[in-house]
Structures are given as C-alpha cells and as structure tokens.
C-alpha positions as CSV (number, residue, x, y, z in Angstrom):
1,X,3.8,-2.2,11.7
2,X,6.3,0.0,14.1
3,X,6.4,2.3,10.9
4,X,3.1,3.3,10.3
5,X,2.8,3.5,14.1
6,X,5.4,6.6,13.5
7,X,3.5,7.5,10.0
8,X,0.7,7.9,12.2
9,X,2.3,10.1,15.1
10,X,3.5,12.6,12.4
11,X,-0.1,12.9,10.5
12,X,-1.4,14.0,14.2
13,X,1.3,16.5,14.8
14,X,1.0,17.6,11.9
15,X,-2.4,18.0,12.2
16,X,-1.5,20.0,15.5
17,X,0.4,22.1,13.7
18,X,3.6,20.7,16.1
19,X,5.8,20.2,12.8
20,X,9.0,20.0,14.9
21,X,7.4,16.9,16.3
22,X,6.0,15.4,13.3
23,X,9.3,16.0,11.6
24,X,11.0,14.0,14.3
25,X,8.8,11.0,13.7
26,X,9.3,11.0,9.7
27,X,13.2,11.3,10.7
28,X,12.8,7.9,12.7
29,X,11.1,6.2,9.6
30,X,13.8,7.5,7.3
31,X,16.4,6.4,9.5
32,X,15.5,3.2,11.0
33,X,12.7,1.6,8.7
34,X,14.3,2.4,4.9
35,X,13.6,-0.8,3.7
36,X,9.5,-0.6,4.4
37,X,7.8,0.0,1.3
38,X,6.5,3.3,1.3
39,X,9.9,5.5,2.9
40,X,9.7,7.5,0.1
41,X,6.7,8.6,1.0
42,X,7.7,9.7,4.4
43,X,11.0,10.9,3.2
44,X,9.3,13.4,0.3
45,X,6.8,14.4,3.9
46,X,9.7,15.0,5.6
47,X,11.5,17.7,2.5
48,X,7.6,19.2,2.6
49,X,8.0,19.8,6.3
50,X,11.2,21.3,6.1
51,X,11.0,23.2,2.5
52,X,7.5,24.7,3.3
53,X,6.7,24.7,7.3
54,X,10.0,24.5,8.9
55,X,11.8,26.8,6.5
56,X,14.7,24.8,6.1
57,X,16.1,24.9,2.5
58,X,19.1,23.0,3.3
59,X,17.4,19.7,4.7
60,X,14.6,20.1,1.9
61,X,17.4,19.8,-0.5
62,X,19.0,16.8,1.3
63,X,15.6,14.3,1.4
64,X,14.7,16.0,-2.5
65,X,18.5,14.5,-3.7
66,X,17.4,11.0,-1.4
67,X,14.7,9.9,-3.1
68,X,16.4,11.2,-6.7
69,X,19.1,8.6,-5.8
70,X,17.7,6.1,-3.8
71,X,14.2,5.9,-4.8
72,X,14.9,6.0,-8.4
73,X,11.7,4.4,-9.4
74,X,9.2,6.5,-7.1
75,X,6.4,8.7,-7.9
76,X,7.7,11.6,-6.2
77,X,11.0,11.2,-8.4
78,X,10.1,14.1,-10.3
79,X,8.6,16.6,-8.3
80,X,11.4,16.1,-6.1
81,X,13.5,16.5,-8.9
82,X,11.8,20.0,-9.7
83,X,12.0,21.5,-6.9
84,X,15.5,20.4,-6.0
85,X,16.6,22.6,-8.9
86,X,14.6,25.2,-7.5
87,X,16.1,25.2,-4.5
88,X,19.9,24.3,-5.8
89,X,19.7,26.5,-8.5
90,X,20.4,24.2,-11.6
C-alpha cells in the first residue's frame, strides 16, 4: 500500500508540473519498495522525468541500465534499451 501512496504523490506533482518533487517520490519507491510488483514502472517514470523534464542525461541513463539488468523480463525492457543507446552512444 505505502508504494502506491508515493505512486500517487508523484502522478500529482507531476501533474503540477513540480517534477523535482515527483522525482523525489519515484526515488523513494525505487529505493525502499524494489520488491513491489510494478518498480519498474516507477523506475522507467523516474528515467522519463529525468531524460525528458529534468534534463538529466546521466540519471536517465542510470534507471534505463536498471531495468535492462534488473527487470529483465519487463515491458519497458526495450524501450529502455533504445534509448539507453541513444543516450550512451552504442
């Protein structure tokens, strides 16, 4: 339950536009919670927020490689996997 609780917060920042905030509570989820089913979702949020809204390229790349290698079997294994050869270069 505490999860979505913080799924929820970042869907209403991010609604707000407050994508610092909403990044913050996908960061708890992916820290503290990796065992609830749907992390990767929160963790492929999270590399949205920071490839596309937050402008960071570096921490886009890091949650893109996450799910490659620890969420093997997830849908967003291969656009993750796309666009962390975009933004590594391979």
């Amino acid at each position: 339950v505490i999860p979505f609780v913080y799924y929820l917060r970042f869907q209403v920042f991010e609604a707000k536009k407050d994508y610092q905030a909403a990044a913050e509570n996908l960061e708890v989820i992916v820290q503290n919670y990796s065992y609830a089913l749907w992390t990767d979702r929160a963790i492929y949020d999270l590399a949205l927020l920071y490839d596309y809204k937050l402008n960071n390229k570096a921490k886009a790349a890091e949650c893109y490689k996450k799910i490659l290698f620890d969420f093997q079997g997830s849908v967003f294994t291969e656009p993750s996997r796309k666009r962390y050869r975009e933004l590594s270069g391979i």
